[in-house]
Structures are given as structure tokens and as C-alpha cells.
C-alpha positions, 0 to 999 in steps of 0.5 A: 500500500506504501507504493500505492499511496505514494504513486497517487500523490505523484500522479495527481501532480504529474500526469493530470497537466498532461490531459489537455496537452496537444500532441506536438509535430516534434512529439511525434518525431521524438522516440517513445519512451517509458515514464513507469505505473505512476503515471497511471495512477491518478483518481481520475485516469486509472487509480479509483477504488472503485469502477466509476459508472458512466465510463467507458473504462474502468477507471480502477484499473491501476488500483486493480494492478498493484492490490490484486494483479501478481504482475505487481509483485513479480520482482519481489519474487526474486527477492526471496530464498528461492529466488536467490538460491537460483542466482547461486545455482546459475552463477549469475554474478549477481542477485536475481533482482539485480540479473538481466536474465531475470529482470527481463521477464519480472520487471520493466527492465529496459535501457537508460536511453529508454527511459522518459521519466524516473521509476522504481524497478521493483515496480515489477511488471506494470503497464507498460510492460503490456501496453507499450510505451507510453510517452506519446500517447498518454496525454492524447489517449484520454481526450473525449474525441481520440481513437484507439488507433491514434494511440496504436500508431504512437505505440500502444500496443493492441491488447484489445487484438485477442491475437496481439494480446496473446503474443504479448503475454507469451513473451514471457509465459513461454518466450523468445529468443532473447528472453526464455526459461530453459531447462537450466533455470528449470532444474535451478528451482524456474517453475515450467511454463505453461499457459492458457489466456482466458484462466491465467486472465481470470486469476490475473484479474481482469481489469478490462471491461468485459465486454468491451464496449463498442466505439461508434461504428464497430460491432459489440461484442458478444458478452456470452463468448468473449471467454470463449474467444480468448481461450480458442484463439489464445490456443492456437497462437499459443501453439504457433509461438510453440512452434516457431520458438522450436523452430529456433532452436532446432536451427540453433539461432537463440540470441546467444548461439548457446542452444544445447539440442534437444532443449529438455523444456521442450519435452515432457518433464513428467517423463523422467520426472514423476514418483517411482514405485513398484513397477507393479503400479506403475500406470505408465508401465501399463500402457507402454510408450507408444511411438517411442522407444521405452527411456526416450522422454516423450515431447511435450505436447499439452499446447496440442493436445487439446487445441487439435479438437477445436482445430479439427472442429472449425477448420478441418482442411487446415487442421488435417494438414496441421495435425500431418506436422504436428504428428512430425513433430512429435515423433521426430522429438520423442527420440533420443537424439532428435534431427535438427532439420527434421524438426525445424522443417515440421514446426516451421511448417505448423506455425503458419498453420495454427496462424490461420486458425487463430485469424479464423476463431479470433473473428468467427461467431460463437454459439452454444452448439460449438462450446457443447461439442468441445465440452463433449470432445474432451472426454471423449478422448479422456484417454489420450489426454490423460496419459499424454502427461500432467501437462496435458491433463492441465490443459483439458481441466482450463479449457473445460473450465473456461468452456464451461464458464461460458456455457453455463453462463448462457444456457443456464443447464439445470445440473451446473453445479454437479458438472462444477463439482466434477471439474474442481475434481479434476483439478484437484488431481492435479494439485500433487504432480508427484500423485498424478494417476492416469487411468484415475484422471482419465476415469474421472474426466470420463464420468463428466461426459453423460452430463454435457447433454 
């Protein structure tokens, strides 16, 4: 709360003369720069309390960020023992609040030359991490009469794109090539990544109206499937970031040129990772390893998984094709020294692919019909998905989930509250990695089905 109350006395001095002022012709000529959250924070931009009736926005979006949003605290997270156990284990040279390496993804980290106005780092990721840099565009962007696009064009980034927002996000919930967690930072104590737009968006919490209310000349949009929406397409881009971030470092073009092949975060952590027994009670032992030798860890295919049967649904030409790469994809890496370009060909092939998709469930219009056949896909393949790893089993539960959420919200079935039940079930089970059974997931996932009718 220190910060917050400090951020609301500087901006009420800082950020409100700026409201009136014209956007210049040399403004417009000047680099952009970052000027940090405290310019966000006044009562009357985006620091109420409370959403304030009447408006476009919120209004309470920054107040929602630094109380609520764990973005906000994400450089304190390497201050800790944990964090600072890892910067002994990777040599870093420094403390983890102090490495690039981590700065990167858990603050505004960037170059003095950058810089517009002076902020704390241990601000952690504020606004402009997502919504670019802010110099130009903040006086301009509260004017009655200015459009989104004004704001785009001097640098905002379009995080009203579902498929620009997701990518946003995937910078640092999955990576590029300058900033990425390997299996090095995973075996230092790194939680693995995964990721799905509309859950990690609910626990965030939003603080974007939803729906978003239309700009005069544009459709609304539909307040039922709006979830929906940021599931499906944030799937697919999901998968095409995936796929490209393969590509990369099968062709071994990471920033540094430092890529060790294969890469192990790309494969399934659980293969060499999970609770040893007796062989007896071994489930993976029951069921074999199809389509790899026995000790080849398996590919990680949780961003697949699930999205395959919505791919399959929507736009079967491209998803036949799709499903042909992936397939590629999965069987050149589930060896024990899998092909470079082999490799790279296949997911270079995929990503366009899930592009297309992606452009096609960012737009299309949605309907019960289409969410209740998805809910009903799913554990109509409680099999595959279960014994895929934990990750996939993961990825089935937020997508029913999410499906559901919005499913429930529109058609109000009479049974909502046992499938709720069934769902929280199935996440329950995935609350021990160590204690994940299969055959029990893929049971209990089976039982949800007779209810979707």
C-alpha cells in the first residue's frame, strides 16, 4: 500500500497537466519512451477504488494492478530464498533482482536511453510492460474525441487484438529468443511454463471491461463468448509461438548461439520426472510408450493436445494438414537424439498453420452448439489426454473450465453445479504432480461426459 499511496500523490501532480496537452509535430518525431505505473495512477485516469459508472473504462484499473494483479509483485519474487538460491545455482554474478536474465521477464527492465521519466524497478511488471510505451500517447489517449488507433500508431500496443494480446503475454509465459526459461533455470528451482489466456486472465484479474464496449461504428461484442474467444484463439497462437520458438532452436539461432539440442523444456518433464514405485503400479508401465522407444522422454505436447479438437472442429482442411506436422513433430522429438532439420522443417511448417486458425476463431461467431461439442470432445478422448502427461491433463481441466464458464453462463443447464463439482475434481488431481494417476484422471474426466447433454 506504501507504493500505492505514494504513486497517487505523484500522479495527481504529474500526469493530470498532461490531459489537455496537444500532441506536438516534434512529439511525434521524438522516440517513445517509458515514464513507469505512476503515471497511471491518478483518481481520475486509472487509480479509483472503485469502477466509476458512466465510463467507458474502468477507471480502477491501476488500483486493480498493484492490490490484486501478481504482475505487481513479480520482482519481489526474486527477492526471496528461492529466488536467490537460483542466482547461486546459475552463477549469475549477481542477485536475481539485480540479473538481466531475470529482470527481463519480472520487471520493466529496459535501457537508460529508454527511459522518459524516473521509476522504481521493483515496480515489477506494470503497464507498460503490456501496453507499450507510453510517452506519446498518454496525454492524447484520454481526450473525449481520440481513437484507439491514434494511440496504436504512437505505440500502444493492441491488447484489445485477442491475437496481439496473446503474443504479448507469451513473451514471457513461454518466450523468445532473447528472453526464455530453459531447462537450466528449470532444474535451478524456474517453475515450467505453461499457459492458457482466458484462466491465467481470470486469476490475473481482469481489469478490462468485459465486454468491451463498442466505439461508434464497430460491432459489440458478444458478452456470452468473449471467454470463449480468448481461450480458442489464445490456443492456437499459443501453439504457433510453440512452434516457431522450436523452430529456433532446432536451427540453433537463440540470441546467444548457446542452444544445447534437444532443449529438455521442450519435452515432457513428467517423463523422467514423476514418483517411482513398484513397477507393479506403475500406470505408465501399463500402457507402454507408444511411438517411442521405452527411456526416450516423450515431447511435450499439452499446447496440442487439446487445441487439435477445436482445430479439427472449425477448420478441418487446415487442421488435417496441421495435425500431418504436428504428428512430425512429435515423433521426430520423442527420440533420443532428435534431427535438427527434421524438426525445424515440421514446426516451421505448423506455425503458419495454427496462424490461420487463430485469424479464423479470433473473428468467427460463437454459439452454444460449438462450446457443447468441445465440452463433449474432451472426454471423449479422456484417454489420450490423460496419459499424454500432467501437462496435458492441465490443459483439458482450463479449457473445460473456461468452456464451461461460458456455457453455463448462457444456457443456464439445470445440473451446473454437479458438472462444477466434477471439474474442481479434476483439478484437484492435479494439485500433487508427484500423485498424478492416469487411468484415475482419465476415469474421472470420463464420468463428466453423460452430463454435457
Amino acid at each position: 500500500m506504501h507504493n500505492a499511496k505514494r504513486f497517487f500523490l505523484v500522479s495527481s501532480l504529474v500526469c493530470l497537466p498532461l490531459l489537455t496537452l496537444p500532441l506536438t509535430r516534434a512529439q511525434e518525431k521524438e522516440p517513445v519512451k517509458y515514464i513507469g505505473p505512476g503515471s497511471c495512477a491518478a483518481t481520475s485516469c486509472h487509480g479509483s477504488v472503485k469502477p466509476i459508472a458512466g465510463s467507458r473504462i474502468l477507471q480502477n484499473e491501476y488500483s486493480t494492478w498493484i492490490l490484486q494483479d501478481k504482475h505487481s509483485r513479480a520482482y519481489q519474487a526474486l527477492t526471496g530464498e528461492v529466488g536467490e538460491r537460483m542466482a547461486t545455482i546459475l552463477k549469475l554474478g549477481s542477485k536475481a533482482e539485480e540479473a538481466p536474465k531475470c529482470l527481463a521477464c519480472h520487471a520493466l527492465y529496459i535501457t537508460p536511453e529508454q527511459r522518459g521519466r524516473a521509476f522504481e524497478i521493483s515496480e515489477g511488471v506494470s503497464c507498460e510492460n503490456c501496453h507499450g510505451p507510453a510517452s506519446a500517447w498518454l496525454g492524447p489517449h484520454t481526450t473525449r474525441s481520440w481513437q484507439h488507433e491514434k494511440s496504436v500508431a504512437l505505440g500502444m500496443y493492441d491488447t484489445r487484438n485477442v491475437i496481439h494480446r496473446t503474443e504479448k503475454c507469451l513473451e514471457c509465459h513461454l518466450g523468445t529468443r532473447n528472453k526464455f526459461v530453459d531447462h537450466e533455470m528449470i532444474a535451478a528451482g524456474h517453475p515450467d511454463l505453461y499457459f492458457e489466456l482466458d484462466s491465467f486472465s481470470a486469476v490475473m484479474p481482469r481489469h478490462w471491461k468485459v465486454p468491451r464496449e463498442s466505439e461508434p461504428g464497430k460491432p459489440a461484442e458478444d458478452a456470452a463468448w468473449s471467454g470463449l474467444r480468448e481461450w480458442a484463439a489464445g490456443q492456437a497462437v499459443q501453439l504457433r509461438a510453440a512452434m516457431e520458438r522450436l523452430t529456433w532452436r532446432a536451427k540453433n539461432e537463440r540470441f546467444d548461439k548457446k542452444e544445447v539440442w534437444p532443449e529438455y523444456s521442450e519435452l515432457s518433464c513428467f517423463a523422467c520426472h514423476h514418483a517411482l514405485g513398484p513397477a507393479r503400479d506403475s500406470w505408465r508401465q501399463e500402457h507402454g510408450y507408444a511411438g517411442r522407444r521405452p527411456g526416450d522422454p516423450a515431447w511435450n505436447a499439452s499446447r496440442y493436445a487439446v487445441f487439435r479438437l477445436l482445430a479439427k472442429q472449425i477448420d478441418s482442411a487446415n487442421a488435417q494438414e496441421l495435425d500431418r506436422q504436428m504428428l512430425l513433430v512429435s515423433d521426430g522429438m520423442s527420440k533420443l537424439n532428435p534431427d535438427r532439420n527434421t524438426v525445424a522443417a515440421a514446426a516451421s511448417a505448423a506455425a503458419p498453420l495454427a496462424q490461420r486458425i487463430a485469424e479464423r476463431l479470433a473473428t468467427m461467431q460463437y454459439d452454444q452448439g460449438i462450446v457443447l461439442r468441445m465440452l463433449q470432445r474432451i472426454p471423449d478422448d479422456a484417454e489420450n489426454l490423460a496419459q499424454a502427461d500432467e501437462r496435458a491433463a492441465e490443459q483439458a481441466t482450463m479449457a473445460l473450465d473456461s468452456l464451461y464458464i461460458a456455457y453455463s453462463r448462457e444456457t443456464k443447464p439445470s445440473n451446473a453445479a454437479e458438472v462444477r463439482a466434477a471439474i474442481n475434481g479434476l483439478f484437484q488431481q492435479l494439485e500433487n504432480p508427484s500423485a498424478y494417476n492416469a487411468d484415475q484422471f482419465a476415469s474421472a474426466l470420463r464420468r463428466i461426459r453423460p452430463l454435457l447433454q
